[in-house]
N, C-alpha and C positions, 0 to 999 in steps of 0.2 A: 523607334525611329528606323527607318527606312536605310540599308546604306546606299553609298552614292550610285553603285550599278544598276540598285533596283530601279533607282529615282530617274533614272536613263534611260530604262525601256519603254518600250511602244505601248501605247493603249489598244490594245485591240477592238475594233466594232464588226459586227455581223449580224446582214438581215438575209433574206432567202432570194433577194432581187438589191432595187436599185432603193429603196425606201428608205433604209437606212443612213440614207446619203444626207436625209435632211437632220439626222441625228448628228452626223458626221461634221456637217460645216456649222452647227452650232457649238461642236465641243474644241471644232479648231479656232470659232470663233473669240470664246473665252477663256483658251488656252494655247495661244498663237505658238507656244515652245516647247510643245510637249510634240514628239513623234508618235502618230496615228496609224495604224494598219486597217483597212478595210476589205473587207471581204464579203462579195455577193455570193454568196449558191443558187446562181442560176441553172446550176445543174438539174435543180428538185423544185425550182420555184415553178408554181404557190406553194407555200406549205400548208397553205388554209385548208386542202381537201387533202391532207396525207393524214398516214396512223401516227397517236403519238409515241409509238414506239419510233419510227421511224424522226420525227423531227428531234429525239430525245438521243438520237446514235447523231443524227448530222452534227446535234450542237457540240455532241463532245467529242467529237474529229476536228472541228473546227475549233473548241479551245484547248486540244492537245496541240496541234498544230499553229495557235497562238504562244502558246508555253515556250513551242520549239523557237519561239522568235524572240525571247526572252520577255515579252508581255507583262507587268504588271499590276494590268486592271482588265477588264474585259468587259465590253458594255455588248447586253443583248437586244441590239438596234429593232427588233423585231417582236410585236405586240403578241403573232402565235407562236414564235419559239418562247418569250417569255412563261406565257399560259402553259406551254407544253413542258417545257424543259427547266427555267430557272430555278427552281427547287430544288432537281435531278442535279443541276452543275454545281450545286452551291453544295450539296452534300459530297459529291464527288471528286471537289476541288476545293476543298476547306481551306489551301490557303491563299485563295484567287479572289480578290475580292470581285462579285461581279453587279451590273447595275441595270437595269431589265427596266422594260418600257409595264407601265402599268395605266390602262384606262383615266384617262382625267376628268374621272365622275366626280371625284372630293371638290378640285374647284367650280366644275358646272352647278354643281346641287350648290353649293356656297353663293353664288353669285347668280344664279336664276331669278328673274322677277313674274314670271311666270308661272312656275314651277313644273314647268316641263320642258326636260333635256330631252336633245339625240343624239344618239351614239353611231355614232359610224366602225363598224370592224370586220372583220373576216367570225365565219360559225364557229372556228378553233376556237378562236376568242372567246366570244360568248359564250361558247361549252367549257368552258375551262374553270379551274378550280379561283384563279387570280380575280378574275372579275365577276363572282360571285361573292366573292371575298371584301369585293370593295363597292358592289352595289349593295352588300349588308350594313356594312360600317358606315356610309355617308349616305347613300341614297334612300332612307326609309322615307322621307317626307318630300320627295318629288315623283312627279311619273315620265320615267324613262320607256322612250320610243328608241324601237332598235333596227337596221337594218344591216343584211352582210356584205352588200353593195356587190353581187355576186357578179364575178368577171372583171371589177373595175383593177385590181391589180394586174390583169392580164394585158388591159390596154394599155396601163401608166409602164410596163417594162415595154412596151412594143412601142413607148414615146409617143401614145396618143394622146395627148392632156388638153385637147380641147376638141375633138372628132368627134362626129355625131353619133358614133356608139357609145365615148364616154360619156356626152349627155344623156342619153338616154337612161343608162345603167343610174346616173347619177338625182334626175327627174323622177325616176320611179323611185328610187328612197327617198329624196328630201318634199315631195311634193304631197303627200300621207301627214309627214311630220310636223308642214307648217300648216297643214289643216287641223292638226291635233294641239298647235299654238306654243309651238318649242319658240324661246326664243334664244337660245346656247345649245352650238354642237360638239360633242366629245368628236375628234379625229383618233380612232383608236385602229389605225393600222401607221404605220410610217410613211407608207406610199402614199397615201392620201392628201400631204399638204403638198402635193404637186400640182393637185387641180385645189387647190385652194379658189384662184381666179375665178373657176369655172362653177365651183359652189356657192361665193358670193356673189357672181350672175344669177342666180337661181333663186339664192332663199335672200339677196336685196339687202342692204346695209346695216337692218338693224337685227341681225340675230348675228351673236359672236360665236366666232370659231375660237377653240382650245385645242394651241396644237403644243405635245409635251416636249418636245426638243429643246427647250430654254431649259425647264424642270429637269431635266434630263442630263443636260450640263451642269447644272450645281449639284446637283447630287454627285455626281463623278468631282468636282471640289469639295463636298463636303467627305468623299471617302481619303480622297487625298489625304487629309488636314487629320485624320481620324489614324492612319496608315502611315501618315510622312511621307507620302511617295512624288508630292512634288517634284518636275524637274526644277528647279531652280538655276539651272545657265540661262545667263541671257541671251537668245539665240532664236533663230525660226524654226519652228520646227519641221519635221517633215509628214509627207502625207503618199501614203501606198495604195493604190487601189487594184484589189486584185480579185476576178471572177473566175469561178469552175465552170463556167459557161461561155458563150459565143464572144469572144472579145470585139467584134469586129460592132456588135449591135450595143453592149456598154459603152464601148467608145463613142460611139453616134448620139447615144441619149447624153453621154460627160457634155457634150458640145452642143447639143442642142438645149440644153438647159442652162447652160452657162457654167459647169463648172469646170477650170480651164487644169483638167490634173490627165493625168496620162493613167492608163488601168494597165494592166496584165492580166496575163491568163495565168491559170493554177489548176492544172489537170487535177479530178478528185480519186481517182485511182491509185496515181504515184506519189502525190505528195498530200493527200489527206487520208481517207480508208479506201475501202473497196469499194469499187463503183457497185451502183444500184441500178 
């Protein structure tokens, strides 16, 4: 059992951009009273085309820097620092509990009537040790179509979630996949359910998206319940949002997307490691 100080700190989340935000308002959503700390690295975002030495130092500057805020859980809002790094945190922070976004190949293969999924994710992704690991375990008996939807994170942080280069980027992947007669798509980046819209304009009402942000919530309850780390005051909790990058462009996308939170800025120099 948890004592009461633990049960009071923040949860930490961190993606490389704004993606993680859809992680973010699912786990406030199902836990209205727990205090949240967010944090973009838009200092390095993408992390899709970096080394994984590189996205394996960012993450653990960002959950030392979690720690320093007294943190008792840390969710790794981000499908290529997962692949990259959550193994590396979990061994190097044994007593962090942490909860990492993982490909939602297990319910697509389950629920296909087709039996062809697609996967939406960044090449980190797909080269990674994670979602090799889980297209062995559950996907032997379906045929997975994959694409890296190359550039679309770049437009979803520049707030273009419905412009004619996101279509674009978004038509040359799914437009292959419905000829090959997918009828469920894995979302496996975070940033990606923000054109949610603009992908059921595309591939038409009857193929389902699987986006893990609910999955993703429960699991951070079921570590809770595992840990004791519940807050249990009845109370709102709070919500931090804070970017190593341009505050002025974060702000713009909190409000054009509708999330009504206030961000800050967090230089990575002076208060996480050394700049890159």
């Amino acid at each position: 059992m948890a004592d009461d100080l633990k049960r009071t700190g923040p949860i930490g989340v961190f993606d490389s951009g704004v993606g993680g935000l859809t992680v973010l308002k699912e786990i406030s959503r199902q836990f209205p009273n727990e205090d949240i700390i967010y944090l973009a690295d838009q200092a390095h975002v993408p992390y899709g085309n970096r080394e994984l030495e590189d996205i394996q130092r960012f993450s653990v500057e960002i959950t030392e820097y979690f720690i320093r805020q007294g943190a008792k859980l840390i969710v790794v809002a981000c499908n290529t620092a997962s692949a990259a790094a959550l193994y590396h945190l979990r061994e190097k922070f044994p007593d962090i509990p942490f909860v990492g976004m993982e490909p939602a190949v297990k319910p697509a293969a389950e629920t296909t009537e087709s039996g062809v999924v697609g996967v939406l994710a960044t090449h980190a992704t797909f080269q990674g040790e994670l979602y090799s690991s889980v297209v062995e375990r559950f996907a032997k008996d379906v045929k997975l179509t994959q694409d890296p939807c190359i550039g679309l994170v770049a437009e979803i942080e520049k707030g273009n979630l419905g412009g004619a280069e996101t279509r674009k980027i978004l038509e040359n992947a799914l437009k292959p996949m419905m000829k090959a007669g997918i009828d469920t798509i894995v979302l496996g980046c975070t940033h990606y359910p923000f054109v949610f819209p603009l992908i059921k304009e595309i591939v038409g009402p009857d193929v389902r998206l699987i986006d893990p942000s609910p999955a993703i919530a429960r699991q951070v309850g079921r570590l809770f319940e595992i840990y004791g780390l519940e807050n249990e005051l009845d109370r709102i909790g709070s919500l931090s949002i804070k970017t190593t990058g341009d505050i002025k462009k974060l702000s713009d996308f909190l409000i054009n997307t509708g999330f009504e939170m206030k961000a800050n800025s967090l230089k990575w120099g002076e208060e996480l490691g050394a700049d890159n």
